[in-house]
N, C-alpha and C positions, 0 to 999 in steps of 0.2 A: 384299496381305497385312497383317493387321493387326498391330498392335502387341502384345507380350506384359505381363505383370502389371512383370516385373522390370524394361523399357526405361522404362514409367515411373516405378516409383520411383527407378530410378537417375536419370532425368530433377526428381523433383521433389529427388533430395536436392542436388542445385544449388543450391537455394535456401534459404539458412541465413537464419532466424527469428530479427533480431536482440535481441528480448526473452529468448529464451531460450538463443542462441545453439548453435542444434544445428539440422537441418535436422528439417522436420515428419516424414521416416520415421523417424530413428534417436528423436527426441521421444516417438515412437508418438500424433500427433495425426493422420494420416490414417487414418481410421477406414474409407475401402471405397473402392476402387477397379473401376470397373465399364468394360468396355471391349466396344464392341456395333458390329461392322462399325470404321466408320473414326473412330466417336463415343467417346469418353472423358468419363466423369464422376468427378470426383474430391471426395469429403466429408474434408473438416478438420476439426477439433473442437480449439479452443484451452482451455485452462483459465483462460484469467484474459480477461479485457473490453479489448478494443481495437476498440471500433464505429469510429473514425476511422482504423484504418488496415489494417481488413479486406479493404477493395476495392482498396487497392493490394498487397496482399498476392496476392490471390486471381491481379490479372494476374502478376503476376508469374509464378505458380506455370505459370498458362495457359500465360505464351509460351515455358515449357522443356518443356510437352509437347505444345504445337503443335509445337515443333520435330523433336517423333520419328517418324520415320521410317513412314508405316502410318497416322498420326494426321491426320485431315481439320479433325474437330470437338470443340473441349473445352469444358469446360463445370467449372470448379471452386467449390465450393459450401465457404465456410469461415460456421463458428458457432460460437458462445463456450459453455461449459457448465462454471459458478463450481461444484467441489465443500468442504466440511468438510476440512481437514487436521487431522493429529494435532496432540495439543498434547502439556505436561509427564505423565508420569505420573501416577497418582495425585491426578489434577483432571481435573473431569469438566467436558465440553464446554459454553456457555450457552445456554439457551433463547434462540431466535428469532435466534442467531451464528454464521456457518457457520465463521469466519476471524477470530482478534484478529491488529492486527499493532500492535505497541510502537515508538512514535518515540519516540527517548530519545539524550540530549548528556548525555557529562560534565561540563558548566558550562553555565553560561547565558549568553546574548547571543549566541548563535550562530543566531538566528533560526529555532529547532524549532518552533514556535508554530506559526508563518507558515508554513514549509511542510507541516507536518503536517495544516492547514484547508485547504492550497492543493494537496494531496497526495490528500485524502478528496474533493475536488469536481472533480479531475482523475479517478479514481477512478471517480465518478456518472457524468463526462461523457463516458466509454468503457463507459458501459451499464452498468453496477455498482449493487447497494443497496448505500447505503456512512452509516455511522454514524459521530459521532465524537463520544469519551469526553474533558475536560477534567481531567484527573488531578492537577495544578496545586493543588492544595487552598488553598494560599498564596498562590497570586499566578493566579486563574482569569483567562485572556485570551480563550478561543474566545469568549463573549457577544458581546463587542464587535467581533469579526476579523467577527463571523458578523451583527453586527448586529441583535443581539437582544435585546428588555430584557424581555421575558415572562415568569412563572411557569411551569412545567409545569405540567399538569392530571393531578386522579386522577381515576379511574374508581370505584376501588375502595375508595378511602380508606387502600390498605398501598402501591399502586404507583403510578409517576410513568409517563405516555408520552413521550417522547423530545418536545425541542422539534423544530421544522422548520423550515429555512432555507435555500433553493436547492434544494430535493430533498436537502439532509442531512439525517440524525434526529443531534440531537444533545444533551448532557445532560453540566450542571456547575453544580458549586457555587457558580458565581456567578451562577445564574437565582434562586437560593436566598434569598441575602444582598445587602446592598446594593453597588453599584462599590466605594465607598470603603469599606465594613466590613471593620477588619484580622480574618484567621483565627488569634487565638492561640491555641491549641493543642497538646498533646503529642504526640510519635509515635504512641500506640495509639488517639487520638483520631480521627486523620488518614486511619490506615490502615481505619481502621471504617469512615467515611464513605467512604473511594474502593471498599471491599466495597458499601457498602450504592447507590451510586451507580452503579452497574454492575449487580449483582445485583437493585436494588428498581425499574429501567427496562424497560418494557413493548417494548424493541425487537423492529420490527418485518421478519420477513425479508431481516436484513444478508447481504450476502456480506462485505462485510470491515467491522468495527469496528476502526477509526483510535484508539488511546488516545494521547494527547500527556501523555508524564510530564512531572515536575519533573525540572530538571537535577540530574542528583547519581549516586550510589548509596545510597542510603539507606535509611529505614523502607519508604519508597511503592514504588520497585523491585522490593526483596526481594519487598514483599507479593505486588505485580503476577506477579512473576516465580515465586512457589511457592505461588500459591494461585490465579492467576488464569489462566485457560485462553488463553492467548497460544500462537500459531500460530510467530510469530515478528518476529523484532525489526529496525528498521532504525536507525543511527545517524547522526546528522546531526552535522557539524562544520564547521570554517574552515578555512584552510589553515597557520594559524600554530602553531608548535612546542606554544604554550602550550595551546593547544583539542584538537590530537591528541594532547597527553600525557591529557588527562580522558576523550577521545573512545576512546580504551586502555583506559584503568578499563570504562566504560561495556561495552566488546564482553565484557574477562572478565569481569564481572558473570554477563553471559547463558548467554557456556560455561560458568560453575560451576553453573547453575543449568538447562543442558540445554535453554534457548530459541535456536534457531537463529539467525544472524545473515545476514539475507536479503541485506545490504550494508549501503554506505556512502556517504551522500553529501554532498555538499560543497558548503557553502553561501559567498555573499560572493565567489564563486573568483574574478573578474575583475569591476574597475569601468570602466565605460565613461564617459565623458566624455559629458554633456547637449548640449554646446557645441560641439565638436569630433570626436567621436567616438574619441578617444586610448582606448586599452586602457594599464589599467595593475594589474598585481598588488598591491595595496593590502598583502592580507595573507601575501603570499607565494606561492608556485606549486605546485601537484602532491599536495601534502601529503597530500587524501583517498586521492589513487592511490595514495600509498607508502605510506600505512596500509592500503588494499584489499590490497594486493600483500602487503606483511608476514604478514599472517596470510592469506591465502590467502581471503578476503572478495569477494563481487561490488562493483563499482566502480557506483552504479547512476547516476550522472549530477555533474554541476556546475551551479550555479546563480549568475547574476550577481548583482555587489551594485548593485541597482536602484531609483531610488528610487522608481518606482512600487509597487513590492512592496511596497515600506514605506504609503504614502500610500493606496492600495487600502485594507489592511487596518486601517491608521486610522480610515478611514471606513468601514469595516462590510461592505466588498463587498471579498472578496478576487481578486485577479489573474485567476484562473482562470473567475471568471463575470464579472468588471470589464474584461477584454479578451479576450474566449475564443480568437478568430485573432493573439492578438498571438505575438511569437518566445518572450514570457516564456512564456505557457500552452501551445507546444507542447513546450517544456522538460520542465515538469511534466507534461504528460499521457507523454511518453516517460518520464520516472525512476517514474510511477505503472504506467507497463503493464509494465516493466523489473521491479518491484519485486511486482505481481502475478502476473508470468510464474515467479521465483526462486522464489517459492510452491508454486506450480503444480505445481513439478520435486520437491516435499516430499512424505513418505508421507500415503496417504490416510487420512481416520478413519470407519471402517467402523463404530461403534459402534452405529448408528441400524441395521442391517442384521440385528444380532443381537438375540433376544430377551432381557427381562431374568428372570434365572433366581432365583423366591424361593422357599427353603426352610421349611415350617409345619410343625410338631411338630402330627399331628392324634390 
């Protein structure tokens, strides 16, 4: 007797999806379930890019509907397919963007940089076209994380194409001007250039564009956040009193301004000893969880304070392609599928779908 439709979803929803944390029926990513004699095939469709942990997924799913009862042979078939999420109102989606997501710290020295390059090539390396914007006007780092000292090229003579580095497309104002040339400049100076920097780049078939703001709330934010088609936002902080007080400003920022808050993550959370391997809470413990928790935010990971991370991106190869099996880059490629997955669960932007309707006075 064979197996019915219902014994196996009830069998696959056993299996909770811990990127998204819902099992793939109630998710709605089992897209067909076909059942022929004693044979089952079952189609997945994930919205967000996890090429490294598809095929531990897929067994998984296998051996709770091997286990049912009527079932000889399965056969489960999971694939990723990146869609366009809505953005702010009244901002219209970017050419060649399917996805902006906003890393942003209310203070600086909490290491948003470094995860934000270490975040977009964790990103790539779960199959993703993954782009990243240097927003930074004052103080541009990704050049250097990324290893890069090139000009962009025009084509056109009005647009730039995104520089490349590891399979990133990526574009900032310090491909522009020299390392050491200060940006002095006024707010509406600023906010021009990080329009025209986004806007005047020739990207090419992103699913997500990675923007790394300046720490703050300030002129760049705002702009970002009301003029710039951002998908959604993710906050990066430390675990000390004084980082989670800014790292608060930063989230109501986004809820004033109707950019969702995908999570929060937590950087520096535990140092490990080179020597010994002592764990010790440097900057205190828990912090990101009780700020996740507080406002009701996804927790999307902790990251050690390592001093490879640091030393990678000094020299121009960050963590994630400078040791790609190490424990730091499976870190980051979880808080990147975590924080792709959060996405995923966001309404879709159906814009492309409908035609645009123009009215002529004939």
């Amino acid at each position: 007797m064979s197996a019915t439709q219902a014994q196996i979803e009830a069998a696959l929803k056993e299996v909770i999806d811990p990127h998204l944390d819902q099992d793939p029926v109630t998710s709605k990513c089992v897209k067909s379930v076909q059942i022929e004699g004693d044979k089952v095939t079952v189609d997945v469709v994930l919205g967000y890019p996890a090429k490294t942990w598809t095929d531990q997924y897929a067994q998984q799913l296998k051996a709770k509907v091997d286990a049912v009862e009527g079932v000889g042979d399965t056969t489960v078939n999971v694939t990723t397919k990146i869609v366009a999420h809505t953005v702010q109102q009244g901002v219209s989606p970017l050419e060649g963007v399917k996805n902006m997501i906003a890393i942003a710290s209310g203070k600086g020295g909490v290491g948003k940089s470094t995860t934000a390059v270490n975040l977009a090539l964790a990103l790539s390396a779960e199959g993703a076209t993954v782009g990243i914007l240097d927003a930074d006007i004052y103080g541009p780092s990704q050049p250097r994380m990324l290893g890069i000292s090139a000009k962009p090229e025009s084509k056109d003579g009005r647009s730039m194409e995104p520089v490349v580095s590891y399979h990133l497309q990526s574009m900032s104002i310090g491909y522009l001007v020299e390392e050491e040339t200060p940006m002095i400049w006024r707010g509406p100076m600023v906010t021009q250039a990080l329009e025209q920097l986004l806007k005047d780049t020739q990207w090419k078939d992103v699913d997500y564009l990675i923007i790394d703001l300046p720490p703050g709330t300030g002129d760049v934010q705002l702009t970002l956040a009301q003029k710039v088609p951002v998908s959604g936002a993710v906050i990066v902080t430390t675990p000390q009193d004084i980082a989670l007080l800014d790292a608060r400003k930063a989230y109501k920022m986004f809820e004033k301004v109707e950019v969702p808050v995908l999570g929060v993550i937590e950087n520096m959370s535990i140092h490990i000893c080179s020597k010994c391997g002592h764990e010790e809470h440097i900057f205190g413990e828990g912090g990101g969880l009780r700020m996740a928790e507080q406002y009701d935010a996804n927790y999307l990971g902790a990251l050690p304070l390592d001093l490879r991370i640091r030393v990678d991106t000094d020299e121009g190869k960050p963590t994630v392609v400078a040791d790609p099996d190490g424990r730091v880059s499976q870190i980051y490629r979880e808080i990147a599928r975590r924080t792709a997955a959060k996405l995923s669960m966001k309404k879709k932007d159906y814009s492309d779908a409908f035609p645009s309707i123009v009215i002529e006075n004939t």
